[in-house]
DSSP file (Angstrom, degrees, kcal/mol; ACC not computed):
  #  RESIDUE AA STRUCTURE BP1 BP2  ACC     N-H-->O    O-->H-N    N-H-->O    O-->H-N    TCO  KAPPA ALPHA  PHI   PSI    X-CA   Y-CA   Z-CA
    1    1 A X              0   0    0      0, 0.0     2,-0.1     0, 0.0     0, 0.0   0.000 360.0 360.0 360.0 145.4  133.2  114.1   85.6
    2    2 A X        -     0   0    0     32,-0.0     2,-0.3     4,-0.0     3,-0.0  -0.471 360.0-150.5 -95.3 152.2  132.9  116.3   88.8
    3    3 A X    >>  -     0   0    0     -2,-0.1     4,-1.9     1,-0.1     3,-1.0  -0.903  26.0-100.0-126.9-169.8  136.5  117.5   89.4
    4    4 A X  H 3> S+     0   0    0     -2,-0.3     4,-2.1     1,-0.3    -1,-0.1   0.797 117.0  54.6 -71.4 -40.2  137.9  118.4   93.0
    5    5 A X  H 3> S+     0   0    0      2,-0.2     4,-3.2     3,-0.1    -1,-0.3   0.897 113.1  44.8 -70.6 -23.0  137.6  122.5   92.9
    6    6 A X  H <> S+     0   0    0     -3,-1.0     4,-1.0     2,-0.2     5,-0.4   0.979 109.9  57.8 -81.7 -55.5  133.7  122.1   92.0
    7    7 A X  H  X S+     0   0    0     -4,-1.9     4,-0.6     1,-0.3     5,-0.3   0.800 106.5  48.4  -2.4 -70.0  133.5  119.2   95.0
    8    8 A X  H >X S+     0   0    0     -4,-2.1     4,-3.5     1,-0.2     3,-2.5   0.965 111.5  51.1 -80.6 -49.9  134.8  121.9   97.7
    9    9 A X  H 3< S+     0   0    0     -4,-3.2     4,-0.4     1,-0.3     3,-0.3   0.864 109.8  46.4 -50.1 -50.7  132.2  124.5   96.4
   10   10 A X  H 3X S+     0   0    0     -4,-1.0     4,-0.6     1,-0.3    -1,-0.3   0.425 114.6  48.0 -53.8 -21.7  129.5  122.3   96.7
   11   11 A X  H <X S+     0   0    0     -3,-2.5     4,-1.0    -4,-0.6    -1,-0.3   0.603 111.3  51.3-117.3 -22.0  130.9  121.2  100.4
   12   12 A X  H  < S+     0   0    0     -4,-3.5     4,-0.3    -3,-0.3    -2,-0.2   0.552 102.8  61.0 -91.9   9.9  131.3  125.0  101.5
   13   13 A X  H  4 S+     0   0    0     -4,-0.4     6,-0.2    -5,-0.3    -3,-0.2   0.765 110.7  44.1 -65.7 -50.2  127.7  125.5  100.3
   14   14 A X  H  < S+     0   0    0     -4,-0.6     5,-0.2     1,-0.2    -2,-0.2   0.922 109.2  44.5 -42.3 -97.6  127.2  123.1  102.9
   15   15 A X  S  < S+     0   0    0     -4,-1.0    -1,-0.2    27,-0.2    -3,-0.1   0.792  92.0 116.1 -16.7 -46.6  129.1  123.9  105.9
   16   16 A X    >   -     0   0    0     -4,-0.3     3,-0.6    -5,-0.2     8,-0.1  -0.183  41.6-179.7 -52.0  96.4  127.6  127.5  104.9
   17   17 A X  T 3  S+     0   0    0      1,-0.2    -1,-0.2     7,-0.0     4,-0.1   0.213  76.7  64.8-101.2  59.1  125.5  128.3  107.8
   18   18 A X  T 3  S+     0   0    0     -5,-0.1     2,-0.3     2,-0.1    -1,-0.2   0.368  85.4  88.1-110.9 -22.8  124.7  131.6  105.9
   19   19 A X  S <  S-     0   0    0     -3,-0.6     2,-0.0    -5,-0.2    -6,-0.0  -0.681  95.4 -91.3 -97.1 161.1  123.1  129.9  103.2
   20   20 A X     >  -     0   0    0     -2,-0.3     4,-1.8     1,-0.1    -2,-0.1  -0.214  37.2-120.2 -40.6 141.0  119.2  128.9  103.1
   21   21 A X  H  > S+     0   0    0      2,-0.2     4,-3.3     1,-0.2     3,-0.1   0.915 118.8  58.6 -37.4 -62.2  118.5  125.1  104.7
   22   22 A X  H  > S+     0   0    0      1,-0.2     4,-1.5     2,-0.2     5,-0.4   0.801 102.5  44.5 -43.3 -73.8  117.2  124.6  101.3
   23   23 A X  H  > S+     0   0    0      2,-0.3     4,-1.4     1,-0.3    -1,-0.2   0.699 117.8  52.2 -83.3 -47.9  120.5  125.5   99.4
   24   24 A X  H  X S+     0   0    0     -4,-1.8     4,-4.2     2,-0.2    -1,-0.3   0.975 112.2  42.8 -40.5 -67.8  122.3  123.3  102.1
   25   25 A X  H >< S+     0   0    0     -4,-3.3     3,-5.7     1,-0.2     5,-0.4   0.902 106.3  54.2 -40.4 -78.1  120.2  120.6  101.5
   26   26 A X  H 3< S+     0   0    0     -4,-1.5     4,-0.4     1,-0.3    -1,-0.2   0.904 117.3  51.7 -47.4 -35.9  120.1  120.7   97.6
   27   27 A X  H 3X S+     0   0    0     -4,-1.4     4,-1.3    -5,-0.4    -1,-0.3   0.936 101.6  50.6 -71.2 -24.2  124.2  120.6   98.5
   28   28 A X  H <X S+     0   0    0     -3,-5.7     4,-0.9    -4,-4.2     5,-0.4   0.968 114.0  52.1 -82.4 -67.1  124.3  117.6  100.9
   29   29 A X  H  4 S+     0   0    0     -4,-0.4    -1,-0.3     1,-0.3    -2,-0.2   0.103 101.5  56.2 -76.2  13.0  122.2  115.6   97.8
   30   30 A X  H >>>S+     0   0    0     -5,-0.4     4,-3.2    -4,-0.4     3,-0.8   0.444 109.4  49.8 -87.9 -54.5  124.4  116.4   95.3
   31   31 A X  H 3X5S+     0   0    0     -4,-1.3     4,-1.8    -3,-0.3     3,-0.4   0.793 108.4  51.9  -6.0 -92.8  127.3  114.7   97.6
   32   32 A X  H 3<5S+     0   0    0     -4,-0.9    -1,-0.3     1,-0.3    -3,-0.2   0.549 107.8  51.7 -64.5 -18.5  125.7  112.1   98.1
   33   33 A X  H <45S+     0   0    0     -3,-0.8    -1,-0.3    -5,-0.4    -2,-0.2   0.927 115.3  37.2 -65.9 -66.4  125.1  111.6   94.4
   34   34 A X  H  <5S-     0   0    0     -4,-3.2    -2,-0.2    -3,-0.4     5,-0.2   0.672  95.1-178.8 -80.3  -5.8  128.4  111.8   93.1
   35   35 A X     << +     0   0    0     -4,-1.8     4,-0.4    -5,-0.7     2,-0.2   0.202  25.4 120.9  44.3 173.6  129.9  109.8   96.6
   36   36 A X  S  > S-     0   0    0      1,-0.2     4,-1.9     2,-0.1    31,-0.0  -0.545  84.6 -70.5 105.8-177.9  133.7  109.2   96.8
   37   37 A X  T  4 S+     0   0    0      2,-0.2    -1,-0.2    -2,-0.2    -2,-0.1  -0.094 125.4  67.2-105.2  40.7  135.6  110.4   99.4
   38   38 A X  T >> S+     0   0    0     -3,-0.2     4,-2.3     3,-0.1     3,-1.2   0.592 105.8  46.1 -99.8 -65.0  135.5  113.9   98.6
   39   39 A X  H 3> S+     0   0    0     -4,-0.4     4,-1.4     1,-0.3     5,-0.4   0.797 111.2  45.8 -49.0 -43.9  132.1  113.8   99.3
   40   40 A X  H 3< S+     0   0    0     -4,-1.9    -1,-0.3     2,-0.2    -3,-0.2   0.544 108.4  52.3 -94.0  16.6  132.0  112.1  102.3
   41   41 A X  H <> S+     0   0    0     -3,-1.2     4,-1.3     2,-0.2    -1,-0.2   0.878 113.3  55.5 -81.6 -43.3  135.0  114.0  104.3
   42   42 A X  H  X S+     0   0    0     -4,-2.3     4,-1.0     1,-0.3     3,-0.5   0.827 112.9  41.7 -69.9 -32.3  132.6  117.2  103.0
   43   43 A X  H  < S+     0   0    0     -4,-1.4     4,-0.4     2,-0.2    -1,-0.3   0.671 107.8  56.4 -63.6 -34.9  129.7  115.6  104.8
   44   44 A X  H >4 S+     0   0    0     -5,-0.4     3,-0.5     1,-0.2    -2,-0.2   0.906 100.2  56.7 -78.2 -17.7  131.3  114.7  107.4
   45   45 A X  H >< S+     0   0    0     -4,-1.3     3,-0.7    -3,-0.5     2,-0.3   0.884  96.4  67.7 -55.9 -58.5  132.6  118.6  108.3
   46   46 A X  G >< S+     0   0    0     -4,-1.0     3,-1.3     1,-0.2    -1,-0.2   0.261  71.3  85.7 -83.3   5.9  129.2  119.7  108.4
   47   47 A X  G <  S+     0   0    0     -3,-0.5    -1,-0.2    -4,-0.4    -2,-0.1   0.236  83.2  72.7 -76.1   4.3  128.5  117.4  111.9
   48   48 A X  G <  S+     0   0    0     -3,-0.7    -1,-0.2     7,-0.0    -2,-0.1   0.666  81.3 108.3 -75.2 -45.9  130.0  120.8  113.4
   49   49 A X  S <  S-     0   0    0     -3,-1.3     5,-0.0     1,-0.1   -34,-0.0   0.283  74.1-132.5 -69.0 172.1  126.8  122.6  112.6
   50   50 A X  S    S+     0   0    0      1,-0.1     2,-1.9     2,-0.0    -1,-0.1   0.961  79.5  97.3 -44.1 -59.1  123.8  123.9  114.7
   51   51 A X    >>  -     0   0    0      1,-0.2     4,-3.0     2,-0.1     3,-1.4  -0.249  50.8-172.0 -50.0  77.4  121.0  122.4  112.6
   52   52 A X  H 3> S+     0   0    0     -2,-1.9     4,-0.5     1,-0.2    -1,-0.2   0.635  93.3  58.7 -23.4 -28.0  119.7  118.7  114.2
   53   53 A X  H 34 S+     0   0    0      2,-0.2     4,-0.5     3,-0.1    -1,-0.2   0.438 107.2  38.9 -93.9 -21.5  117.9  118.6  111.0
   54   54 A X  H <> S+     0   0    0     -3,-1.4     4,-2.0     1,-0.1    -2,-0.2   0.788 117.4  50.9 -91.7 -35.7  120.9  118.8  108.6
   55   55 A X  H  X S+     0   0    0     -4,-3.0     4,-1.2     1,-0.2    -2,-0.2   0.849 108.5  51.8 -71.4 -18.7  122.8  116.7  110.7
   56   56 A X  H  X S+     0   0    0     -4,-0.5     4,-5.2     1,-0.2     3,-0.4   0.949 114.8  42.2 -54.4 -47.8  119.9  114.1  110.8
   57   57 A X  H  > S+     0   0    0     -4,-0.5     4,-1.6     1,-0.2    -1,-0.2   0.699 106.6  64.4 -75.3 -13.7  119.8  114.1  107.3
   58   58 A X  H  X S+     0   0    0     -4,-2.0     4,-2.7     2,-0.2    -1,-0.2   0.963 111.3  42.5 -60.2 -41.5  124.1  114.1  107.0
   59   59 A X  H  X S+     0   0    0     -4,-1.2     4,-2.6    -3,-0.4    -2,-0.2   0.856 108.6  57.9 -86.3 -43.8  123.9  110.8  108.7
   60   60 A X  H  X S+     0   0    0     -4,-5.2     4,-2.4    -5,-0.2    -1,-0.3   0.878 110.4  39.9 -59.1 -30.0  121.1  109.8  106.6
   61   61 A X  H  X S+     0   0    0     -4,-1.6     4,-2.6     2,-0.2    -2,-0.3   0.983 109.2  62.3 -83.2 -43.6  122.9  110.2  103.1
   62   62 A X  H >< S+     0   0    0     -4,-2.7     3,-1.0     1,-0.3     4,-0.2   0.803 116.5  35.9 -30.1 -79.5  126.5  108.7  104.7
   63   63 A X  H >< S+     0   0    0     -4,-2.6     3,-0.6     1,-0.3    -1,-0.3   0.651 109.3  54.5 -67.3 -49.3  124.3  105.6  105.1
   64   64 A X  H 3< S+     0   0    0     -4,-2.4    -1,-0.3     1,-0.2    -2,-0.2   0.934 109.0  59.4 -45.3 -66.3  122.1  105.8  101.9
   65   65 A X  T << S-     0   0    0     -4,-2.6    -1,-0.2    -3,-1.0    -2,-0.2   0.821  88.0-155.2 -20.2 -66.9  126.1  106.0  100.1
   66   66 A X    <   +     0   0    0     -3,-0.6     2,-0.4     1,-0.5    -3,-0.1   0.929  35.0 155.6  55.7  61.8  127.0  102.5  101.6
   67   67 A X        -     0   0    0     -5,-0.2    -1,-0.5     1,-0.1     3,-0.4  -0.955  42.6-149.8-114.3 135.1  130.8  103.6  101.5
   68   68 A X  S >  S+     0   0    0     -2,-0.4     3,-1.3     1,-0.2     4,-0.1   0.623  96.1  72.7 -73.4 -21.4  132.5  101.5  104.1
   69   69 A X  T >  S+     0   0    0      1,-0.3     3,-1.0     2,-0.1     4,-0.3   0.787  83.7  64.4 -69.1 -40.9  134.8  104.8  104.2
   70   70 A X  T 3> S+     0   0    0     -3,-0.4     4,-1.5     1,-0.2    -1,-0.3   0.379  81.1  89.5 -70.2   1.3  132.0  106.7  105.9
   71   71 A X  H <> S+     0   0    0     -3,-1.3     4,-2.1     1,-0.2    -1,-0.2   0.803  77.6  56.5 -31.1 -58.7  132.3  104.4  109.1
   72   72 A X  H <> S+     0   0    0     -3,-1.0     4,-1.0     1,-0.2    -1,-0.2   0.849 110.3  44.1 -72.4 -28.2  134.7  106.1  111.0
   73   73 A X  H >> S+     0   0    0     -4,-0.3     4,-1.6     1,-0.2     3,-1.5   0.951 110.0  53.4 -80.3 -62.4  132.7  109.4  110.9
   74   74 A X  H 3X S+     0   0    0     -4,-1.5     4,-2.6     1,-0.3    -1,-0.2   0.899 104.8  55.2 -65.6 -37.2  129.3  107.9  111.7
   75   75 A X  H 3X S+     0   0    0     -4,-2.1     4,-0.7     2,-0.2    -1,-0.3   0.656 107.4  62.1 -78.9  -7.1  130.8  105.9  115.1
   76   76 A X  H XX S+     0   0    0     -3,-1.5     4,-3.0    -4,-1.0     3,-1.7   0.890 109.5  30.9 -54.9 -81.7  131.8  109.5  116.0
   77   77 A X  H 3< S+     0   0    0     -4,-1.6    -2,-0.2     1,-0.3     6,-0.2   0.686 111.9  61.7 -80.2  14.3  129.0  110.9  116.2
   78   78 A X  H 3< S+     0   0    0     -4,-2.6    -1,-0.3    -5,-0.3    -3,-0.1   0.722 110.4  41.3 -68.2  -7.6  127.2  108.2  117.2
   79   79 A X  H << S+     0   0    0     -3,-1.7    -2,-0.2    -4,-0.7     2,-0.1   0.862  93.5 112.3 -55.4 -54.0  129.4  107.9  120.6
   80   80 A X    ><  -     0   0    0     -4,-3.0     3,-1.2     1,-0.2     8,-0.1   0.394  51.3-171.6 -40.2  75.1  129.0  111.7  120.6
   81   81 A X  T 3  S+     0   0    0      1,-0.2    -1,-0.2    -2,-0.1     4,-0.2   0.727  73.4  75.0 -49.6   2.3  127.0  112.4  123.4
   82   82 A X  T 3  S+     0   0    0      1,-0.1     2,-0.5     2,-0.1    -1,-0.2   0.902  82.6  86.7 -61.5 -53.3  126.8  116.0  122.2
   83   83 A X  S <  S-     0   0    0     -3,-1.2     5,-0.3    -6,-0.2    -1,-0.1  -0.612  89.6 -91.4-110.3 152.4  124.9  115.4  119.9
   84   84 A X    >>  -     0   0    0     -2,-0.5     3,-8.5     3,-0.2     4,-0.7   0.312  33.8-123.2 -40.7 107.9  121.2  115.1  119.6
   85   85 A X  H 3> S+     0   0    0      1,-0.3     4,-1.3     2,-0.2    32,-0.2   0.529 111.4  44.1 -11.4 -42.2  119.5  111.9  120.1
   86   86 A X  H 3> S+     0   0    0      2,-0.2     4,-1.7     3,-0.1    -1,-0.3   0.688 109.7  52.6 -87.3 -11.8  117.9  111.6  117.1
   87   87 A X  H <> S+     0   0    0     -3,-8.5     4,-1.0     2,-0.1    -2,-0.2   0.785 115.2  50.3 -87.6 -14.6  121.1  112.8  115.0
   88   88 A X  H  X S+     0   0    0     -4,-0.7     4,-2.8    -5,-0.3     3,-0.2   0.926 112.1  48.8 -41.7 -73.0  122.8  109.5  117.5
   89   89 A X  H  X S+     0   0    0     -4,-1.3     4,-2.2     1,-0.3     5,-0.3   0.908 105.8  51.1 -59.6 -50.5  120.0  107.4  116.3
   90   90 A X  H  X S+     0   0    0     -4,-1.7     4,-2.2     1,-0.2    -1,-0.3   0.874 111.8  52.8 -67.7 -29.6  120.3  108.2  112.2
   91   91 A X  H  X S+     0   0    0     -4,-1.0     4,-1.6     1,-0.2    -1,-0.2   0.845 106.7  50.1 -79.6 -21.8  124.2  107.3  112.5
   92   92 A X  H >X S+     0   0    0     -4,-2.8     4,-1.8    -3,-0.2     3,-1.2   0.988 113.1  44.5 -55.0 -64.1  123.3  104.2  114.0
   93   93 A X  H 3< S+     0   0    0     -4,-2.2     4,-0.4     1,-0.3    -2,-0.2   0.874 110.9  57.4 -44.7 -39.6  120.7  103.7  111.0
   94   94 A X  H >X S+     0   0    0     -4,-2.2     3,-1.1    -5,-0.3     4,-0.6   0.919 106.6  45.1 -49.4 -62.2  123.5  104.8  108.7
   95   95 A X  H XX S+     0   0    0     -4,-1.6     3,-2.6    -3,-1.2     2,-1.6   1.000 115.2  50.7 -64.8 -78.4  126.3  101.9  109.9
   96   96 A X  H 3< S+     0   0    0     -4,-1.8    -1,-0.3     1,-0.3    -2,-0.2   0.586 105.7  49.7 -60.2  11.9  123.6   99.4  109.7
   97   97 A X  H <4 S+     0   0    0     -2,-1.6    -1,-0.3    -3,-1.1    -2,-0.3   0.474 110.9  56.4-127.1 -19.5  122.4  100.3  106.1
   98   98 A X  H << S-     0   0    0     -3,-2.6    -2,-0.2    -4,-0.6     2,-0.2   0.626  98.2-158.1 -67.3 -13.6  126.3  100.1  105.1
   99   99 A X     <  +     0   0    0     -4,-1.5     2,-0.2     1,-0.2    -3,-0.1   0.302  30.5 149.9  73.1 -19.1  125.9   97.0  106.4
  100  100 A X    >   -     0   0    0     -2,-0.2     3,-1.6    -5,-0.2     4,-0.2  -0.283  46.4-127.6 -62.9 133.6  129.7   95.9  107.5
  101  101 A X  G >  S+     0   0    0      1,-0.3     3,-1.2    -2,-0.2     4,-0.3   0.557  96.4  71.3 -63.9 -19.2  130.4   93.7  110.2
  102  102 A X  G >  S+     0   0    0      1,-0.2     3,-0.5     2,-0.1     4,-0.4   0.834  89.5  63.6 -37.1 -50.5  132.9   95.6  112.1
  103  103 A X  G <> S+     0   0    0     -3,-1.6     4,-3.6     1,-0.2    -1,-0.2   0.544  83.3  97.4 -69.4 -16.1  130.2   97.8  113.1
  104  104 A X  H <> S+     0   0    0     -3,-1.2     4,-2.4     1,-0.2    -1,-0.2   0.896  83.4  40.4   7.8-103.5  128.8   94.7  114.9
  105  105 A X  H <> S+     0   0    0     -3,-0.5     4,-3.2    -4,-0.3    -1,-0.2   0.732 109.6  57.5 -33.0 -38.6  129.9   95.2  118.1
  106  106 A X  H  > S+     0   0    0     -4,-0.4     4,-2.6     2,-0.2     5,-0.3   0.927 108.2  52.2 -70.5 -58.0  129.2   99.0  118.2
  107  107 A X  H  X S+     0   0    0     -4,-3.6     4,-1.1     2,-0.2     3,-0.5   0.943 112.3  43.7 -47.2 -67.9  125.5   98.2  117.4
  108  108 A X  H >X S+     0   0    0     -4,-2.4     3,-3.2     1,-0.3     4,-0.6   0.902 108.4  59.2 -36.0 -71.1  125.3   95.5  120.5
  109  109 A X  H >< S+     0   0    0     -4,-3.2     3,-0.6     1,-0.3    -1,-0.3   0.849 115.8  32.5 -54.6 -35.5  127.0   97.9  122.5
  110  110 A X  H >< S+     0   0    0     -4,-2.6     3,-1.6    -3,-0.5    -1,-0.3   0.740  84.4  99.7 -81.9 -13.1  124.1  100.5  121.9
  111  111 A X  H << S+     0   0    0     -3,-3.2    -1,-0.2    -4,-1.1     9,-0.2   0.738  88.6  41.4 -61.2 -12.8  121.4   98.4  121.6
  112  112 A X  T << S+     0   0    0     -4,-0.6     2,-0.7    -3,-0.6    -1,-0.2   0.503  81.5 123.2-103.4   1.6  120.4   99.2  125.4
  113  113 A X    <   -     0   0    0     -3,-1.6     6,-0.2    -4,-0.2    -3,-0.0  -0.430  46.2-164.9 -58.4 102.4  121.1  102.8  125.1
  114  114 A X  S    S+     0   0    0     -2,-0.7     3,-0.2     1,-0.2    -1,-0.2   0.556  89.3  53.5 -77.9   8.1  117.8  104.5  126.0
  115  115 A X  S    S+     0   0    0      1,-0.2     2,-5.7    -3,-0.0    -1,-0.2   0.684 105.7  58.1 -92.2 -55.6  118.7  107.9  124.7
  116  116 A X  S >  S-     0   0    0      2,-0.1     3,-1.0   -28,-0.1    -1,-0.2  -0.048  88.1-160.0 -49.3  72.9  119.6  106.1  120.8
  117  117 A X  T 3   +     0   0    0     -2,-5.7    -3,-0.1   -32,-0.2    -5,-0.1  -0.352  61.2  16.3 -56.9 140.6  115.9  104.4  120.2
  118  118 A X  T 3> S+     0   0    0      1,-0.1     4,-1.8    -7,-0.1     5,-0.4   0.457  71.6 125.5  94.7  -2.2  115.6  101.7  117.9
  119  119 A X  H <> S+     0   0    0     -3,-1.0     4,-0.9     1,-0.2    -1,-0.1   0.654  76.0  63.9 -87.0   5.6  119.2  100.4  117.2
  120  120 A X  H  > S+     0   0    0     -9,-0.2     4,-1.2     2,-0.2     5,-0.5   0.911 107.1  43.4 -70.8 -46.7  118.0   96.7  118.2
  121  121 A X  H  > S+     0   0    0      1,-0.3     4,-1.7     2,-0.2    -2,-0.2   0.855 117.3  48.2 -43.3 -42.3  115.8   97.2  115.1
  122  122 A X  H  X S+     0   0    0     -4,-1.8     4,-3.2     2,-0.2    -1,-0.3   0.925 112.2  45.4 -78.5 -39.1  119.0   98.5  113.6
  123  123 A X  H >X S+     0   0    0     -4,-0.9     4,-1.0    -5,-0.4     3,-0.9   0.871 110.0  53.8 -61.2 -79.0  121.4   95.6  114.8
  124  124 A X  H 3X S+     0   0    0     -4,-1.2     4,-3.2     1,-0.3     5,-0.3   0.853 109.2  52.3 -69.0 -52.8  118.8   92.9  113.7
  125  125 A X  H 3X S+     0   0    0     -4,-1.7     4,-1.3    -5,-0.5    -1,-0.3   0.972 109.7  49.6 -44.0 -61.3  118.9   94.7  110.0
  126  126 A X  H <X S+     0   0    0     -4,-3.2     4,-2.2    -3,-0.9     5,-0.4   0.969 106.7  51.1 -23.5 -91.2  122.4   94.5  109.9
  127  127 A X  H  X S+     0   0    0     -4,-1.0     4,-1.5    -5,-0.3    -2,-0.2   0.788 115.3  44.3 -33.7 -47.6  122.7   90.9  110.8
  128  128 A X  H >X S+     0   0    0     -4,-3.2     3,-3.5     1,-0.2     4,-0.9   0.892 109.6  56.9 -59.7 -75.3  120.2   90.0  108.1
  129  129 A X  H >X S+     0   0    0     -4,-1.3     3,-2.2     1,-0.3     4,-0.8   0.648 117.5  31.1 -21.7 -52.7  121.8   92.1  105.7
  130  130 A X  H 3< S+     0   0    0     -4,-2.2    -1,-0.3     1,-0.3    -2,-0.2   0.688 111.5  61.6-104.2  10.7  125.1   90.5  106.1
  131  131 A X  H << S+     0   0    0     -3,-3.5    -1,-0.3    -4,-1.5    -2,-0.2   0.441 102.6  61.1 -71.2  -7.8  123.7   86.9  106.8
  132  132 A X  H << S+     0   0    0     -3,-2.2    -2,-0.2    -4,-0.9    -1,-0.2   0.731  79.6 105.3 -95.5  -5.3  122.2   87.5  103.1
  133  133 A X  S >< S-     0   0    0     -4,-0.8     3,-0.5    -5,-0.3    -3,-0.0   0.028  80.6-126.5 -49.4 166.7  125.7   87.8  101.6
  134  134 A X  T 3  S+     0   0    0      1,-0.2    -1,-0.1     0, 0.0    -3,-0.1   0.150 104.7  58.1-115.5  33.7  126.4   84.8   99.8
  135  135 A X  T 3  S+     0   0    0      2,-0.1     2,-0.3     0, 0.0    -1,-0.2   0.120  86.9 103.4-134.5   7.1  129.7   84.0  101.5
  136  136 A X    <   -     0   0    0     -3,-0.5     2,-0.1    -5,-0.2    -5,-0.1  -0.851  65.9-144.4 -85.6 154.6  127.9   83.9  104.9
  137  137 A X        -     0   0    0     -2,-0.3     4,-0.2     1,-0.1    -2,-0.1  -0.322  34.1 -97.1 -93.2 176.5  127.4   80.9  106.2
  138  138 A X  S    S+     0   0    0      2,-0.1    12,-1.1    -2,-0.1     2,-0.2   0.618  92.1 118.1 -71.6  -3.6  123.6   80.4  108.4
  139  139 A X  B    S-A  149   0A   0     10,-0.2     2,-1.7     1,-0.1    10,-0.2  -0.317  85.6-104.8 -66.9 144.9  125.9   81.1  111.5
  140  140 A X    >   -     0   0    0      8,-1.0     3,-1.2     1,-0.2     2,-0.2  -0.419  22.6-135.0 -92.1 122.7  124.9   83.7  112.9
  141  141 A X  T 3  S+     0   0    0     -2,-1.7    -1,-0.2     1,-0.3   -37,-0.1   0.432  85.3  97.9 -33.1 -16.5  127.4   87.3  112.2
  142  142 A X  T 3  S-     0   0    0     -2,-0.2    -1,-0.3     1,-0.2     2,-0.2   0.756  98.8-106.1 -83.3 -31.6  127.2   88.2  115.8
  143  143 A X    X   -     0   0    0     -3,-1.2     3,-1.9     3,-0.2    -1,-0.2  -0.365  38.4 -57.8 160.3 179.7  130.7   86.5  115.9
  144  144 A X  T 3  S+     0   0    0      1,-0.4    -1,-0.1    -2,-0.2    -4,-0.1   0.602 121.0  68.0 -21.0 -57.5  132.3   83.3  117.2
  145  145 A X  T 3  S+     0   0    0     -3,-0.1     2,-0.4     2,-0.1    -1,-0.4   0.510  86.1  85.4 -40.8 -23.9  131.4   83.6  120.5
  146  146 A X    <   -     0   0    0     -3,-1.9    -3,-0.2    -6,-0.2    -6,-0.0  -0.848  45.4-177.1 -99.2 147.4  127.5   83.0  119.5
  147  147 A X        +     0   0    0     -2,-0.4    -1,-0.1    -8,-0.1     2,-0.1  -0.051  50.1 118.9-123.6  -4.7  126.4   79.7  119.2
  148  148 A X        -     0   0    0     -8,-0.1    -8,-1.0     1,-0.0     2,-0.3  -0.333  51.6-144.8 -75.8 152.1  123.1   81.1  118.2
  149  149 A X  B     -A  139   0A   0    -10,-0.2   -10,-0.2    -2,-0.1    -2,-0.1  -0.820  18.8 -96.9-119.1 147.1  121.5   80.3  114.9
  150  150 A X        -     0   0    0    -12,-1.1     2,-0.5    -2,-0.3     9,-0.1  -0.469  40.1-175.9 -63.1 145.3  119.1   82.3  112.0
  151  151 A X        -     0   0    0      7,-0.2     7,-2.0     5,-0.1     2,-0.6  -0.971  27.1-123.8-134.3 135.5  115.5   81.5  112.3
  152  152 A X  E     -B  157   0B   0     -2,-0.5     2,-0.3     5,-0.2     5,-0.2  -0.597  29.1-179.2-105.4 147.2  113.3   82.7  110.2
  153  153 A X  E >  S-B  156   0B   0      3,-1.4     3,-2.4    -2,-0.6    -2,-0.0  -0.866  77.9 -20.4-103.0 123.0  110.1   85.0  111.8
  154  154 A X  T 3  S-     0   0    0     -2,-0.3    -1,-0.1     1,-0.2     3,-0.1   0.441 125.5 -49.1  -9.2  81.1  107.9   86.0  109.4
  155  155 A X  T 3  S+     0   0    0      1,-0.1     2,-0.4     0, 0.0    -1,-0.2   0.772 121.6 108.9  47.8  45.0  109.8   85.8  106.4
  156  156 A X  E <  S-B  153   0B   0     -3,-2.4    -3,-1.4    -5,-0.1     2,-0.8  -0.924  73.2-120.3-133.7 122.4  112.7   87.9  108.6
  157  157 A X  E     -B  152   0B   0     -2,-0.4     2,-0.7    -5,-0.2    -5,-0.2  -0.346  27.9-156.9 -39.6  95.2  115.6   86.5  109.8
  158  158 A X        -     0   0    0     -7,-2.0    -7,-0.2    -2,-0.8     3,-0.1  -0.367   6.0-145.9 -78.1 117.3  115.7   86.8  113.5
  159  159 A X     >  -     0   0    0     -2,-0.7     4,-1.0     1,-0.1     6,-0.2  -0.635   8.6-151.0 -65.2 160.8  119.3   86.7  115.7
  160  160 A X  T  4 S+     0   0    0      2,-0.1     6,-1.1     3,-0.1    -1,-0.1   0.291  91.3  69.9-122.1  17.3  118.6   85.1  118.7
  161  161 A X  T >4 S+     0   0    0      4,-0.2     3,-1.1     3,-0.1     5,-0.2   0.942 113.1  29.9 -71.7 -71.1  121.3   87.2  120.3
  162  162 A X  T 34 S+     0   0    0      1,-0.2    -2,-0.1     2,-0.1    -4,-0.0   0.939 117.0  54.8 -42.9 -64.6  119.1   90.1  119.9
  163  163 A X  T 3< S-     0   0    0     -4,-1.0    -1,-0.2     1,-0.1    -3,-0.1   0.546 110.4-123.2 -58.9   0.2  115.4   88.3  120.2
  164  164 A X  S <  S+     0   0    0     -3,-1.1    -3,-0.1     1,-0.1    -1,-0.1   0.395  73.7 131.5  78.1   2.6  117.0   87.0  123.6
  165  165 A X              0   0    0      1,-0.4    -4,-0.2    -6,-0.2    -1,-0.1   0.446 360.0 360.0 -58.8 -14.1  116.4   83.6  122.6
  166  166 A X              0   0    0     -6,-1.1    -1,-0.4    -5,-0.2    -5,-0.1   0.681 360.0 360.0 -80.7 360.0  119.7   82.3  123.3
């Protein structure tokens, strides 16, 4: 077991932008190995930095985690017009590869964003993901308000909120 003082080195090796990329990296994938919410507050500091390329890759381990805890973080910076479109885009990817339905809305609302690319791709991955649950029903997750149904596409489940279908 990891205990809390080795945690915080391992998350000021991160934040450290003194250290080699490499050294960063190897520190953000140890995080993300041992997970918990040690890990992801310590990930979640490091969206501060310079680097477009750590931060891509912060966004990428949150989501790789699939901690509902890492939510709030990831719909920062994905509002966060600060930051770089493709670090925007991987926190989209992130929320939909945790998969929770809350994040729903957030997805829709971006799905026309031309700076974020790709988050219809990302919304319609969500929605299968948590239409496969086995406590969803074939109604389709996009919420009450949709009257829309699953169809299956080549062996993908389509919304027809998204595919425009309704």
């Amino acid at each position: 077991m990891v205990t809390e003082q080795e945690v915080e080195a391992i998350g000021r090796t991160l934040e450290d932008p003194a250290q080699p990329l490499q050294t960063r990296f190897r520190a953000l994938f140890t995080l993300r190995g041992l997970g918990g919410p040690g890990a992801i507050a310590w990930i979640s500091r490091a969206f501060s930095d310079e680097s477009a390329l750590l931060k891509h890759e912060l966004a990428y381990c949150l989501g790789q985690m699939q901690d509902p805890r890492a939510i709030p973080v990831l719909v920062d910076v994905l509002r966060d017009t600060r930051q770089e479109p493709m670090v925007r885009h991987e926190a989209g990817e992130a929320l939909g590869a945790i998969g929770d339905p809350e994040v729903l809305e957030l997805l829709k609302e971006y799905s026309t964003d031309p700076v974020v690319e790709n988050i219809p791709v990302t919304l319609n991955e969500t929605l299968i993901l948590i239409s496969s649950h086995p406590r969803e029903s074939t109604s389709c997750p996009c919420g009450p308000a949709c009257s829309g149904r699953f169809t299956e596409m080549e062996s993908h489940a389509v919304c027809p909120c998204v595919s425009g279908s309704h």
